[in-house]
N, C-alpha and C positions, 0 to 999 in steps of 0.2 A: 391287231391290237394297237390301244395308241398309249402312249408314254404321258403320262403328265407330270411336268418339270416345275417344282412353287422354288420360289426363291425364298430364302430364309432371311424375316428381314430383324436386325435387333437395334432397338431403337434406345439410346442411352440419354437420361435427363443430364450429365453431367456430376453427378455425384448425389449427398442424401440430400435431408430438408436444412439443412444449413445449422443442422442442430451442434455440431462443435464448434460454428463460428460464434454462436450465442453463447457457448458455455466458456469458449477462450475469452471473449468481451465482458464476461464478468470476472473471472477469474483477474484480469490485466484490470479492472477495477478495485478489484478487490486487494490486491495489492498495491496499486497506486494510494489507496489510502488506507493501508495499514504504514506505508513509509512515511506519508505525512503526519500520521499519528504519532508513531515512533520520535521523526526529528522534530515536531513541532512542541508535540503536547506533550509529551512523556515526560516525568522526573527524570532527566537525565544526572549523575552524578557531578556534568559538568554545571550547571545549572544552579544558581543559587547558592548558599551559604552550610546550606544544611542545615538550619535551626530552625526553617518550615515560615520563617517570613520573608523568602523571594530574593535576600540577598542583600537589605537594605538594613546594612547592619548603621547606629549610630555611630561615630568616632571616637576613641576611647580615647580619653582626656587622664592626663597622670595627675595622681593623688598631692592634691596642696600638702605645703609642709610649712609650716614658721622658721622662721630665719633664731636663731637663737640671741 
């Protein structure tokens, strides 16, 4: 009788189809501009005057009064 010896062979690509490196690259997008949105564009409370015109308030001038 003869013996026949297969050698086992297992052949690895390195990992899957790269599907979590595309979904981390959006992800790292996708928060890179929600911060830009946040410090840029947001109402911030710092921001402005509060009374919805941007902060350019006119100079409040004191009320004339006559000299007696």
């Amino acid at each position: 009788m003869t013996e026949d010896h297969h050698d086992t062979v297992v052949v690895s690509d390195g990992g899957g189809s790269g599907t979590g490196m595309i979904i981390g690259i959006i992800i790292a997008v996708l928060v890179v501009l929600a911060l830009i949105w946040y410090f840029g564009f947001a109402n911030n409370p710092g921001n402005g005057n509060g009374n919805g015109n941007g902060g350019d308030n006119p100079p409040s001038l004191p009320a004339l009064t006559t000299a007696p």
